[in-house]
C-alpha positions as CSV (number, residue, x, y, z in Angstrom):
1,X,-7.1,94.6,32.2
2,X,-4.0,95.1,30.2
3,X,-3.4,97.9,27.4
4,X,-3.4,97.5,24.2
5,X,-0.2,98.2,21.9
6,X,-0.7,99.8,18.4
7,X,2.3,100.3,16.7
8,X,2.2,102.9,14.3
9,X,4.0,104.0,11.1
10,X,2.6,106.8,9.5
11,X,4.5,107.1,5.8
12,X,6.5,104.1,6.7
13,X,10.1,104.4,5.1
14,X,10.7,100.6,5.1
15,X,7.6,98.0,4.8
16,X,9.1,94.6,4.1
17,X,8.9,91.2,4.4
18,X,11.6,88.8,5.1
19,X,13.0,85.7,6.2
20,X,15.3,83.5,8.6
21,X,16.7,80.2,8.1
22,X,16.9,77.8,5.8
23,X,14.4,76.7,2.8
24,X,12.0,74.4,4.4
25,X,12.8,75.8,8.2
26,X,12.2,79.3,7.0
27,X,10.4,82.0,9.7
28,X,9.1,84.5,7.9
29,X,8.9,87.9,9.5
30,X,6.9,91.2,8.3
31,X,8.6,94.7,9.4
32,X,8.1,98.3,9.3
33,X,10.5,101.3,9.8
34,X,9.8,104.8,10.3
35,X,10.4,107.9,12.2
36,X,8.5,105.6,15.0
37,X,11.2,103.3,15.0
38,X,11.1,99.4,14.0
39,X,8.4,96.7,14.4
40,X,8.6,93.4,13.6
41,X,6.0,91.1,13.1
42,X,6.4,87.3,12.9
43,X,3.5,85.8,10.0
44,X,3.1,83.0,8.1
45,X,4.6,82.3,4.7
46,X,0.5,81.9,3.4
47,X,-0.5,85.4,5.0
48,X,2.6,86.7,2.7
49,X,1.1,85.3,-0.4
50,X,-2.8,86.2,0.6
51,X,-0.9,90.2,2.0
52,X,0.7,90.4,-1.5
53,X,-2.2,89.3,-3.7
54,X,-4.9,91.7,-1.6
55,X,-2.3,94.7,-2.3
56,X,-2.3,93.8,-6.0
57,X,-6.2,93.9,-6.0
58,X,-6.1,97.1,-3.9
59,X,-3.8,98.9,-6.4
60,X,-5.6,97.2,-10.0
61,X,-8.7,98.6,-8.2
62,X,-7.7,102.1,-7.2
63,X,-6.2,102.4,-10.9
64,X,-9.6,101.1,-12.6
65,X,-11.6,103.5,-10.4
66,X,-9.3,106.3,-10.9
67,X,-9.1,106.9,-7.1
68,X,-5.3,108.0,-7.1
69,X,-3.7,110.6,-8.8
70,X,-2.2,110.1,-12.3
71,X,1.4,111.6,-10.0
72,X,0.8,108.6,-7.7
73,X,-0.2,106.0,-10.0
74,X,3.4,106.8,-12.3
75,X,5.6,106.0,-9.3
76,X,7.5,103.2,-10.7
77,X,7.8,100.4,-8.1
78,X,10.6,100.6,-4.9
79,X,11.9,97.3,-4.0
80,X,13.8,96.9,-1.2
81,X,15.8,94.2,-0.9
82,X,18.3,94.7,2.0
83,X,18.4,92.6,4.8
84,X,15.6,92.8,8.0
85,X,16.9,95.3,10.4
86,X,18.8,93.4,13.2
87,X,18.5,92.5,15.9
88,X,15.3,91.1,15.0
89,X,12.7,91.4,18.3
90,X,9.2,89.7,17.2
91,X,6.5,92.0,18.6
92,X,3.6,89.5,17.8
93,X,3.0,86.7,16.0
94,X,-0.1,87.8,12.9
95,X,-3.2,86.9,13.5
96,X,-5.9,89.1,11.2
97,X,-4.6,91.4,8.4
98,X,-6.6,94.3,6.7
99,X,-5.7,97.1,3.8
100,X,-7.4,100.1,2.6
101,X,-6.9,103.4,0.5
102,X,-7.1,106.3,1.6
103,X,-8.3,109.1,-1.5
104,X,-7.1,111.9,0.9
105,X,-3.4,110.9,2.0
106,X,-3.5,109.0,-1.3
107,X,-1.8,105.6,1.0
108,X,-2.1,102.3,1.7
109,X,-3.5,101.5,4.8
110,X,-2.2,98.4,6.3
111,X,-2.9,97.0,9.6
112,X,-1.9,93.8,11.6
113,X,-3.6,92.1,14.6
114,X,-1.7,90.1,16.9
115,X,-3.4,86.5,17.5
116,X,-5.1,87.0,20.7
117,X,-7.0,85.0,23.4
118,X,-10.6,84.7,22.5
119,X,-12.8,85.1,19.1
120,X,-11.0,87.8,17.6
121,X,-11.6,86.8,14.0
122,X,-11.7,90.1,12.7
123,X,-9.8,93.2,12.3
124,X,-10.4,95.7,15.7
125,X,-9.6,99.3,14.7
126,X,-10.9,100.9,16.9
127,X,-10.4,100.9,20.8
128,X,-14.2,101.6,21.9
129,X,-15.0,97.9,20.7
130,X,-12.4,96.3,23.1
131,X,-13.9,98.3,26.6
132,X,-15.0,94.9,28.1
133,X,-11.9,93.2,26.7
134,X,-9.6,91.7,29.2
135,X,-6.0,91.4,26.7
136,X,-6.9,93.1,23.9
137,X,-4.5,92.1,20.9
138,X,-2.1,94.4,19.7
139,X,-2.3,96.2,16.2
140,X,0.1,97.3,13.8
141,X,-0.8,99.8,11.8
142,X,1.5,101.1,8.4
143,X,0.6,103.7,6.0
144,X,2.5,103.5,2.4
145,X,2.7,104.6,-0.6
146,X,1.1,102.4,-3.9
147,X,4.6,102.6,-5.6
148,X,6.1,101.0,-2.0
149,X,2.8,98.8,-2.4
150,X,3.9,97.2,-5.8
151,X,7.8,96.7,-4.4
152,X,6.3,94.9,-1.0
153,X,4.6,92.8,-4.0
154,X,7.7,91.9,-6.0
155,X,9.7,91.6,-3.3
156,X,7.2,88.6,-1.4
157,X,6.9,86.5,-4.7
158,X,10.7,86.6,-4.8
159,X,11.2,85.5,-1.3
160,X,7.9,82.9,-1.8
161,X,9.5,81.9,-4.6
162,X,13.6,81.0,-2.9
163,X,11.8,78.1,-1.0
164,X,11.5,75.0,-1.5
165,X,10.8,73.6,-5.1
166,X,7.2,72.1,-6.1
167,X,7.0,68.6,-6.6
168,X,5.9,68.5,-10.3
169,X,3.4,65.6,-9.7
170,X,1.4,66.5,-6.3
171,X,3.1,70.3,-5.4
172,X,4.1,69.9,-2.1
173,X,7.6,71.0,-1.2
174,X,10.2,69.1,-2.0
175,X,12.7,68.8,1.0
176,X,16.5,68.7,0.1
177,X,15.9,64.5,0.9
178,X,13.0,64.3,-1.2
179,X,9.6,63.5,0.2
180,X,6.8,61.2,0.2
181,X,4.7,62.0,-2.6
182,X,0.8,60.7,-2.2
183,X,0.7,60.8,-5.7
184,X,3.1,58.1,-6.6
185,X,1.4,56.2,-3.8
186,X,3.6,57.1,-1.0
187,X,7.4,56.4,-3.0
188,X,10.0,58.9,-2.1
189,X,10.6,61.2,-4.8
């Protein structure tokens, strides 16, 4: 029975996401710095989106419910947009992602499941539920800040947004070639 890894970044100073290669050939890579050192995560481009829109949620909700502190909630946005930290040295590839707030710390909660062998479809926090597991998956888990929150935000629709261009008639990307769009009945556009 091997161990599991959790990373952890308590207060993270850097959570990020980012990317290598070209438009269309792009991997897309989720990191976190802090006095624990660097992890790097490799993810899909569509956990990015569904990562940024479930942080948007979290913080419209904790404002609605008044569950920060008015100090907290007037932190204007920090987006960071320099580079990944190289050299870049995947940890896991994402499987199962999870966020929460914490009223206490008054922080984001982020964690990150490593696709693992078996029927792991949802998040494992704690270590008690994986006794009878043979590889459990890793975790990585982040606290942050809501004003780090809202730049992690800005900073994935901006990168979502440098790929490939939408095809105006069926949405799919368009490669630098063109592609064959199904709704001009298969015709390259």
């Amino acid at each position: 029975m091997s161990k599991r890894i959790i990373f952890s970044h308590e207060d993270a100073s850097r959570f990020i996401v980012g990317t290598v290669g070209l438009p269309g050939e792009r991997s897309f890579f989720i990191q976190a710095l802090s006095d624990a050192g660097v992890t790097t995560v490799a993810v899909e481009k569509s956990q990015v989106i569904a990562l940024a829109e479930r942080l948007n949620e979290l913080i419209t909700e904790v404002r609605r419910s008044k569950l920060a502190s008015l100090d907290e909630l007037g932190l204007p946005a920090v987006v960071d947009n320099a580079n990944l930290e190289f050299p870049i040295e995947e940890e896991f590839t994402a499987g199962v992602m999870g966020i929460s707030w914490d009223p206490d710390t008054q922080r984001v909660s982020v964690e990150i499941q490593s696709i693992a062998d078996g029927d792991f479809t949802e998040l494992i926090s704690d270590d008690e539920d994986l006794a009878d597991v043979e590889d459990p998956p890793d975790l990585m888990r982040v606290t942050i800040r809501l004003n780090q929150a809202r730049g992690f935000i800005k900073r994935s629709e901006s990168i979502v947004q440098a790929g490939r261009a939408p095809c105006p008639f069926c949405g799919l990307p368009i490669d630098p070639e063109g592609h064959l769009c199904p709704r001009a009945n298969g015709y390259r556009r």
